[in-house]
DRENPA-3360 file (N, C-alpha, C; in nm, 2 decimals, always signed):
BEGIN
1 = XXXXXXXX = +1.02/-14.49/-22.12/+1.09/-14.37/-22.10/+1.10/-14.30/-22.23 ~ +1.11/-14.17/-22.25/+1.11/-14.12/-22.35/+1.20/-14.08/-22.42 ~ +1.34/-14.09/-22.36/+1.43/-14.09/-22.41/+1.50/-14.16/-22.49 ~ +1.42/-14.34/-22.45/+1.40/-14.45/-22.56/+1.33/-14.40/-22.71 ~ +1.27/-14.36/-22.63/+1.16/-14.32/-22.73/+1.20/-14.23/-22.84 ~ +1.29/-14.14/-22.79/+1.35/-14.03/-22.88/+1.48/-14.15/-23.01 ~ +1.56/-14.19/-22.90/+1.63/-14.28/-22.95/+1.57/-14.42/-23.12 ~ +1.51/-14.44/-23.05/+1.36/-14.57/-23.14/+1.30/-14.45/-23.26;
9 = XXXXXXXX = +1.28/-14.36/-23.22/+1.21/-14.30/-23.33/+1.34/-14.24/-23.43 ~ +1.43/-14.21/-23.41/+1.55/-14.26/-23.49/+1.65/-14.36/-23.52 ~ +1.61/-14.45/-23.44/+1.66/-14.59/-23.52/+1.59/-14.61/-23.63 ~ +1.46/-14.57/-23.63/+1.34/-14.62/-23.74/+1.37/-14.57/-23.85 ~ +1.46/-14.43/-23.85/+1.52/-14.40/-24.00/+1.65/-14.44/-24.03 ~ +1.70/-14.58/-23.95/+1.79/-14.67/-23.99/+1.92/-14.59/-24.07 ~ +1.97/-14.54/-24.07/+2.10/-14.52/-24.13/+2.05/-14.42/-24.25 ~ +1.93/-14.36/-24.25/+1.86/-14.28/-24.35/+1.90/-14.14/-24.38;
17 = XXXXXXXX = +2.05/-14.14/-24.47/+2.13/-13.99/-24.50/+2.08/-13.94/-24.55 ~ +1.98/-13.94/-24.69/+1.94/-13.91/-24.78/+1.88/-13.77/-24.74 ~ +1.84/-13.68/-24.92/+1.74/-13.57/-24.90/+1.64/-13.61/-24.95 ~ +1.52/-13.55/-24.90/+1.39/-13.55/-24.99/+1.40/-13.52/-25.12 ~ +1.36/-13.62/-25.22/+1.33/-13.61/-25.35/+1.29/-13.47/-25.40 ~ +1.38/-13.35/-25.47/+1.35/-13.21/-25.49/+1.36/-13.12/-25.39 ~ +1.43/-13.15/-25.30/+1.46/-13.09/-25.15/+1.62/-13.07/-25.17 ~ +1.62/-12.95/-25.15/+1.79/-12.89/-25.17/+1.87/-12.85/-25.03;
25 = XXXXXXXX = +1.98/-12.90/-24.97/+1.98/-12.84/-24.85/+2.03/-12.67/-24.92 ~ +2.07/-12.59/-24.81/+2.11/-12.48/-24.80/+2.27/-12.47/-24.86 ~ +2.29/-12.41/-24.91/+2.49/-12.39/-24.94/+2.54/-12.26/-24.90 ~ +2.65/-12.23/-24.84/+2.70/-12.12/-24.76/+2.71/-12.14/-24.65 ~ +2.69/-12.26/-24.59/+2.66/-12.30/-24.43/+2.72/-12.30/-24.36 ~ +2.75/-12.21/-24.24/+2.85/-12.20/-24.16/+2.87/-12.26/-24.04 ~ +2.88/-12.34/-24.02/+2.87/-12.41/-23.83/+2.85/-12.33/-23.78 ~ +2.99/-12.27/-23.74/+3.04/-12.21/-23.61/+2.92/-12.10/-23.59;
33 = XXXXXXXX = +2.84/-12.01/-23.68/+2.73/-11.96/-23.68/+2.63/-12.08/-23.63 ~ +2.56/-12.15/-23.66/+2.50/-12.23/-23.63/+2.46/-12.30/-23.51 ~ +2.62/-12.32/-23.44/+2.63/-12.35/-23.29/+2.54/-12.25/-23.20 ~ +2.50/-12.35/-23.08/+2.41/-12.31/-22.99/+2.27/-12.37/-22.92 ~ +2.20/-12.30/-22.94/+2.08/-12.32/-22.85/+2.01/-12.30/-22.97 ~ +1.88/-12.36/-23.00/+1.78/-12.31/-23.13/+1.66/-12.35/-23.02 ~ +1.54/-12.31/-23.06/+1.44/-12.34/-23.02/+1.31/-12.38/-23.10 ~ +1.26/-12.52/-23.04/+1.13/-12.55/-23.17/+1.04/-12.52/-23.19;
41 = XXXXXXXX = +1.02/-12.44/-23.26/+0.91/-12.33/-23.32/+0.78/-12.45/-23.37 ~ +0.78/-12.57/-23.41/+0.71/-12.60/-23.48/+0.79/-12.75/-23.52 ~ +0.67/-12.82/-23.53/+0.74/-12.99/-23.56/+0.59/-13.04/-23.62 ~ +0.65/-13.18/-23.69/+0.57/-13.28/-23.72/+0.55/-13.35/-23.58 ~ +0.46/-13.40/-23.57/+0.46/-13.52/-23.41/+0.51/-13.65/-23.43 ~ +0.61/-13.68/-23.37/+0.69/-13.84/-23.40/+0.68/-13.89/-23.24 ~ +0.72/-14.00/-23.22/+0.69/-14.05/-23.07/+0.75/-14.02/-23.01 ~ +0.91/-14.00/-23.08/+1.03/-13.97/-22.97/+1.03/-13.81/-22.89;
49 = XXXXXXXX = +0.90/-13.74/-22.96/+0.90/-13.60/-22.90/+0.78/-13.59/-22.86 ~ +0.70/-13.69/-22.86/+0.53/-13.70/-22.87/+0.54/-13.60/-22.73 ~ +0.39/-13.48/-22.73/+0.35/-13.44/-22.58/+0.46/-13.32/-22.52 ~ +0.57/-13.34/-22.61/+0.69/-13.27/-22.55/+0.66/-13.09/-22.56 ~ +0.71/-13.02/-22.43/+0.67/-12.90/-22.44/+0.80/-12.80/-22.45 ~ +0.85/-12.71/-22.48/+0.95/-12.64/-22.47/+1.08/-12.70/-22.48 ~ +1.07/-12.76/-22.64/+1.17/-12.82/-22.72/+1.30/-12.71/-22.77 ~ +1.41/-12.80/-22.70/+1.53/-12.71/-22.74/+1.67/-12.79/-22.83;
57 = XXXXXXXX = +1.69/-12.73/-22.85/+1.82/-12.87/-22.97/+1.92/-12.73/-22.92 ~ +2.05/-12.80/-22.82/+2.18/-12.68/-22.85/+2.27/-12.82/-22.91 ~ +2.36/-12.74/-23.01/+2.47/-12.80/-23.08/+2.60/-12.71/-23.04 ~ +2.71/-12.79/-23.01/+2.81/-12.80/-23.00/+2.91/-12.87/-23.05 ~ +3.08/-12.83/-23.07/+3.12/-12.88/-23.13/+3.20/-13.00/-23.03 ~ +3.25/-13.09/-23.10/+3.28/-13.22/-23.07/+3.42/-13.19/-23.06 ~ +3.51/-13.32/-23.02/+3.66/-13.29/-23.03/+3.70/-13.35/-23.13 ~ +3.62/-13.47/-23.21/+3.64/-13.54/-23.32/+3.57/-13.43/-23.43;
65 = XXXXXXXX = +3.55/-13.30/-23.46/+3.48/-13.24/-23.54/+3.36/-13.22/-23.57 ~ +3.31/-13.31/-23.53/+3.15/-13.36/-23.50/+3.11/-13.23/-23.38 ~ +2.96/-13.28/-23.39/+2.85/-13.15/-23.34/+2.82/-13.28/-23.25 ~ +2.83/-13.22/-23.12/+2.76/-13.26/-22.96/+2.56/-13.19/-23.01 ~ +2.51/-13.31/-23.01/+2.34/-13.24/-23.03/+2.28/-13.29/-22.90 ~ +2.19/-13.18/-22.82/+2.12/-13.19/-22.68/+2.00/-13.15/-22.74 ~ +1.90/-13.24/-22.71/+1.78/-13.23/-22.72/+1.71/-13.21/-22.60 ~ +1.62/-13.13/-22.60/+1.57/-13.14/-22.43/+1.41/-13.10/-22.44;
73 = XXXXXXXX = +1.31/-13.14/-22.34/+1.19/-13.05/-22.36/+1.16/-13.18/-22.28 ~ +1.01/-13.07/-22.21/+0.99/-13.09/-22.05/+0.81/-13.18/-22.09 ~ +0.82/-13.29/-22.07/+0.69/-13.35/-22.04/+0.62/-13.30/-21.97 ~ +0.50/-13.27/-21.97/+0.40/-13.23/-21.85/+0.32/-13.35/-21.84 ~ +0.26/-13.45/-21.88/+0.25/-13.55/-21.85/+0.34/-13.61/-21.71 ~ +0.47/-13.62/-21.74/+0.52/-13.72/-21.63/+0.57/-13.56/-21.57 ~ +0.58/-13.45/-21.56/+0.62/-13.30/-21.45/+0.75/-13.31/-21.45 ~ +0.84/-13.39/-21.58/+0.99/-13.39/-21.57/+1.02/-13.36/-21.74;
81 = XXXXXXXX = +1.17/-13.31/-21.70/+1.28/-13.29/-21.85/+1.34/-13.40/-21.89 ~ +1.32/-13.39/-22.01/+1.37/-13.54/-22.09/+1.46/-13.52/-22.17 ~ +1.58/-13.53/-22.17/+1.69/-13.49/-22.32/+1.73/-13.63/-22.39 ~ +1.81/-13.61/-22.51/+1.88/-13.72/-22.53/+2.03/-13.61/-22.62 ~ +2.08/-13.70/-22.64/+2.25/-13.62/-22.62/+2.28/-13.75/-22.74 ~ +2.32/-13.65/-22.84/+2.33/-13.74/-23.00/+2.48/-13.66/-23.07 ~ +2.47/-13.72/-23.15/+2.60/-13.65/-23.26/+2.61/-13.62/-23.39 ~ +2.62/-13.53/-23.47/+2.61/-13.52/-23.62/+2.77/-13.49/-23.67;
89 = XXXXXXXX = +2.73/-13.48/-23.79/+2.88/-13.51/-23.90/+2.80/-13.49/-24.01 ~ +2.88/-13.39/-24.14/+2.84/-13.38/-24.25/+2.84/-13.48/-24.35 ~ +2.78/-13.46/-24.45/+2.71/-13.61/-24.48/+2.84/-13.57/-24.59 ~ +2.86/-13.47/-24.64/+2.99/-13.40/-24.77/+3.03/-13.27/-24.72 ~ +3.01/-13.18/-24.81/+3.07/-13.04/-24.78/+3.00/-13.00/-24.71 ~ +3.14/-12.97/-24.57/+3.08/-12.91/-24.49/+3.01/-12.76/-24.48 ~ +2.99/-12.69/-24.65/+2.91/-12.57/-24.65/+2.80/-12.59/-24.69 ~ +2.75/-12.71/-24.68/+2.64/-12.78/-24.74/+2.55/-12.80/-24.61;
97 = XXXXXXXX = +2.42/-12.78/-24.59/+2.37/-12.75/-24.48/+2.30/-12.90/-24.47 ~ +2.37/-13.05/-24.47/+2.35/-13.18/-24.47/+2.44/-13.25/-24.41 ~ +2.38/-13.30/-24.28/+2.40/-13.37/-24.17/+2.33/-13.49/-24.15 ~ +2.42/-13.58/-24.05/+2.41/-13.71/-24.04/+2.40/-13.71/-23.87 ~ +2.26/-13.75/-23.81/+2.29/-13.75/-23.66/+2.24/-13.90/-23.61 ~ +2.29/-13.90/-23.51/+2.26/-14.05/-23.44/+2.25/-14.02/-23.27 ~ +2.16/-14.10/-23.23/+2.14/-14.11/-23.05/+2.11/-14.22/-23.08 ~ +2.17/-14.31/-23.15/+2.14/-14.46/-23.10/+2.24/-14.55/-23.20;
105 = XXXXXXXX = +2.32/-14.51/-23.11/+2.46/-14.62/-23.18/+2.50/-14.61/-23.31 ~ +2.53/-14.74/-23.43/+2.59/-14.65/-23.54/+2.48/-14.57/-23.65 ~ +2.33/-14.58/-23.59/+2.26/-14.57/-23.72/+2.23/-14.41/-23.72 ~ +2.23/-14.34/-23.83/+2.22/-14.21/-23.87/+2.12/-14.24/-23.96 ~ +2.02/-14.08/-23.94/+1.92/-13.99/-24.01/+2.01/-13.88/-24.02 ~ +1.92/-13.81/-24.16/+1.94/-13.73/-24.21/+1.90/-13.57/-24.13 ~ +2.00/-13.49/-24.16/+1.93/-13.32/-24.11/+1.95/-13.26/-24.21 ~ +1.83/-13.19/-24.26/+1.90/-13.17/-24.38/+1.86/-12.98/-24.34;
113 = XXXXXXXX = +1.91/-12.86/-24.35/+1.87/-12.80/-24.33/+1.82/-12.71/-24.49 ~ +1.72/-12.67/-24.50/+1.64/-12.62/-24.64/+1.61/-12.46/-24.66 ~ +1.61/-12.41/-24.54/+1.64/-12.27/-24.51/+1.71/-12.22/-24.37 ~ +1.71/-12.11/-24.40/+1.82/-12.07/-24.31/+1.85/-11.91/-24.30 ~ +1.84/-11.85/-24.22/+1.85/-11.68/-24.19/+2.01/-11.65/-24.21 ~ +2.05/-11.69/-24.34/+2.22/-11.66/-24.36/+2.24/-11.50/-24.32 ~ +2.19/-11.39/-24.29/+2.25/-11.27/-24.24/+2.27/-11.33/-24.07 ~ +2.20/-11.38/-24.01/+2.18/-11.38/-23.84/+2.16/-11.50/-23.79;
121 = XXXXXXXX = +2.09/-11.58/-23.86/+2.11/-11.77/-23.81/+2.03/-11.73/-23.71 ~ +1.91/-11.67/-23.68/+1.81/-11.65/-23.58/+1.69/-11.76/-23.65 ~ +1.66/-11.81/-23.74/+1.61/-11.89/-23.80/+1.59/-12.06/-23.91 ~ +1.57/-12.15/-23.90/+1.62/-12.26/-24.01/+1.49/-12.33/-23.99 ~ +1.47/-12.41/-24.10/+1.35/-12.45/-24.17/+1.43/-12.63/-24.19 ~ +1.41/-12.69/-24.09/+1.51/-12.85/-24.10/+1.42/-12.98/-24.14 ~ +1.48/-13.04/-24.23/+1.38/-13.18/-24.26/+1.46/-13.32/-24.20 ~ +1.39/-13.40/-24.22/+1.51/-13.55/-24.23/+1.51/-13.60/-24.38;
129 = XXXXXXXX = +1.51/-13.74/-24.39/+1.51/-13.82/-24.48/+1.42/-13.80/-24.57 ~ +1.30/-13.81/-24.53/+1.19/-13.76/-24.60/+1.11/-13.67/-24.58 ~ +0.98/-13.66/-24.61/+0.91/-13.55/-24.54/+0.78/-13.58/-24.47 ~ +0.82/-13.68/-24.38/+0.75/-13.71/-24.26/+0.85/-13.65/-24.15 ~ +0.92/-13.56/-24.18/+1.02/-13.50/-24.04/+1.03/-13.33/-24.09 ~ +1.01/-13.26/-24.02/+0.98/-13.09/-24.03/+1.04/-13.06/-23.91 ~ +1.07/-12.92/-23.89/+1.09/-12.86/-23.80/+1.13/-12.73/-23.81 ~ +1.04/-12.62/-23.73/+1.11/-12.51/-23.79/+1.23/-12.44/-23.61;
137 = XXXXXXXX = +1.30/-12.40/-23.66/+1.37/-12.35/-23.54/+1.46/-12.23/-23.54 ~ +1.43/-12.18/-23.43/+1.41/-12.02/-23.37/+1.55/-11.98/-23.23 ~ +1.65/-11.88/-23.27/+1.70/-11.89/-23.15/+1.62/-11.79/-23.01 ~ +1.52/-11.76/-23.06/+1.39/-11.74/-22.94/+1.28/-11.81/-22.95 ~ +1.23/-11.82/-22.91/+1.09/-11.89/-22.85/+0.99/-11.88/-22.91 ~ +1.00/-11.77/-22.99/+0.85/-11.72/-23.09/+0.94/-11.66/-23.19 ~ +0.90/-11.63/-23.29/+0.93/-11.59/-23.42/+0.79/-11.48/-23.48 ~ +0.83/-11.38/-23.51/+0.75/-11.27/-23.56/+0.64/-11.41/-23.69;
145 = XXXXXXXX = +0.52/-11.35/-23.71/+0.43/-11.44/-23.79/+0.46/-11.46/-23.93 ~ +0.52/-11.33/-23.96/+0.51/-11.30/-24.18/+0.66/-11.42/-24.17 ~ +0.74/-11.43/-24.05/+0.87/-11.53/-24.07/+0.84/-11.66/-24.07 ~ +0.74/-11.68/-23.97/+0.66/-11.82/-24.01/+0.61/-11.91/-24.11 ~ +0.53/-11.77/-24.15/+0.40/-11.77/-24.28/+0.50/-11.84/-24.38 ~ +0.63/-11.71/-24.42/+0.76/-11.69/-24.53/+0.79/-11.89/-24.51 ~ +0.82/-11.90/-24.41/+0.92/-12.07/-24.38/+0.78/-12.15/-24.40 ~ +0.65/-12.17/-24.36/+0.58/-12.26/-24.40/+0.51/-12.22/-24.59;
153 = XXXXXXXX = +0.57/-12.12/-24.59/+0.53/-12.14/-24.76/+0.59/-12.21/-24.84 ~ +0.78/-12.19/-24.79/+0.90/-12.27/-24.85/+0.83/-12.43/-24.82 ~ +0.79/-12.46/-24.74/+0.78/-12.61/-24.68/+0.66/-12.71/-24.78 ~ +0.55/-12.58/-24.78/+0.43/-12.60/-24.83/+0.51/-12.62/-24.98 ~ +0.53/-12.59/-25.07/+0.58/-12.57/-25.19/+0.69/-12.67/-25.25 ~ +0.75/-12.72/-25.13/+0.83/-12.82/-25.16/+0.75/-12.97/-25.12 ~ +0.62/-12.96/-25.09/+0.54/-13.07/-25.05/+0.50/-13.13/-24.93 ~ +0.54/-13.05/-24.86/+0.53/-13.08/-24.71/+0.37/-13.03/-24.64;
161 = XXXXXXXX = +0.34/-13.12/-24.58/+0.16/-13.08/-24.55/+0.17/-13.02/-24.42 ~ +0.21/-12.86/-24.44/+0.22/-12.78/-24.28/+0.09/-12.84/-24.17 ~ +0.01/-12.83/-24.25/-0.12/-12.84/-24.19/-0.11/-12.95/-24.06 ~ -0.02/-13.04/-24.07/-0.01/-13.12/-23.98/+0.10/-13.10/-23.88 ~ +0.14/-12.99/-23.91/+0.24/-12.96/-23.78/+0.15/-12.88/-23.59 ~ +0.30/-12.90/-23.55/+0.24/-12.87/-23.38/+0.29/-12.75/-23.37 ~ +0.28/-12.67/-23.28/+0.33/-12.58/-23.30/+0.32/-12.56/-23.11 ~ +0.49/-12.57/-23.10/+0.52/-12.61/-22.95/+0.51/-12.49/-22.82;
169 = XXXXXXX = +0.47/-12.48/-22.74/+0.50/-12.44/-22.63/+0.61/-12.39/-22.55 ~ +0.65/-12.23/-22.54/+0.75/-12.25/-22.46/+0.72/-12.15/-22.32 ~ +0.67/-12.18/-22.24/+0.63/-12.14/-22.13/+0.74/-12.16/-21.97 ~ +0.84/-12.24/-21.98/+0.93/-12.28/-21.85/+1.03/-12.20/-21.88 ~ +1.09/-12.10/-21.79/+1.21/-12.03/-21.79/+1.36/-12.14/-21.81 ~ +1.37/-12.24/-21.73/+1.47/-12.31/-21.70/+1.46/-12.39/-21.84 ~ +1.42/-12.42/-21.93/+1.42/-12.53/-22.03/+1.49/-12.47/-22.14;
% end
């Protein structure tokens, strides 16, 4: 199931808070801006999302202060929706765009977010631990190109090999 699978592919960064070596997150970070629906513009391929088409992450807030994270996106392989439903917490200040999420019990990876559309939050450029984890995300489905180009230059420049990203699908009304 792939929702193991999402789970397992973050166990494997085991309790991994950390930022990438010369990787800064963002400062000015607002949650409550933040909250919502984002959509994934673009990823590295990891198992737990392997295939996945019309990838969505909505965050909400928690009652313990914590962020409710819903991951969702619809397999066409198996013709069903897969989510997994996780939780983050700032790793320090919370204007610090550096988060701790977990869907599998106590162990947390890193979010670290590296850019960010601070007039509109229609945009964020997110890593993990290291930089075998990318993702760019969109609160629509596509993103004008020069905004792309602009977030995969930041990415490229901080060492990140765009070249190897997916660049996802969002074709299902319902997802």
């Amino acid at each position: 199931m792939r929702i193991v699978g999402w789970m397992l592919g973050l166990f494997a960064l085991t309790a991994c808070t950390t930022v990438p070596e010369n990787v800064d997150p963002i400062k000015e970070f607002e949650l409550s801006r933040y909250l919502g629906t984002w959509y994934e513009i673009a990823r590295f391929e990891h198992s737990f999302e392997a295939g996945l088409t019309d990838v969505t992450a909505k965050y909400q807030m928690r009652e313990d202060g914590g962020v409710r994270v819903i991951n969702r996106g619809y397999s066409p392989e198996k013709k069903q929706w897969e989510e997994a439903i996780g939780k983050a917490y700032f790793v320090g200040d919370p204007t610090i765009g550096h988060l701790k999420v977990s869907f599998f019990g106590p162990f947390y990876a890193s979010y670290v977010i590296i850019a960010l559309d601070k007039t509109n939050y229609q945009y964020a450029l997110v890593t993990g631990p290291n930089r075998d984890y990318l993702w760019v995300l969109a609160r629509t489905p596509q993103l004008p190109e020069s905004t792309v180009m602009s977030l995969l230059d930041k990415a490229s420049a901080l060492g990140y090999n765009t070249d190897s990203l997916i660049f996802v699908s969002h074709s299902r009304n319902d997802g």
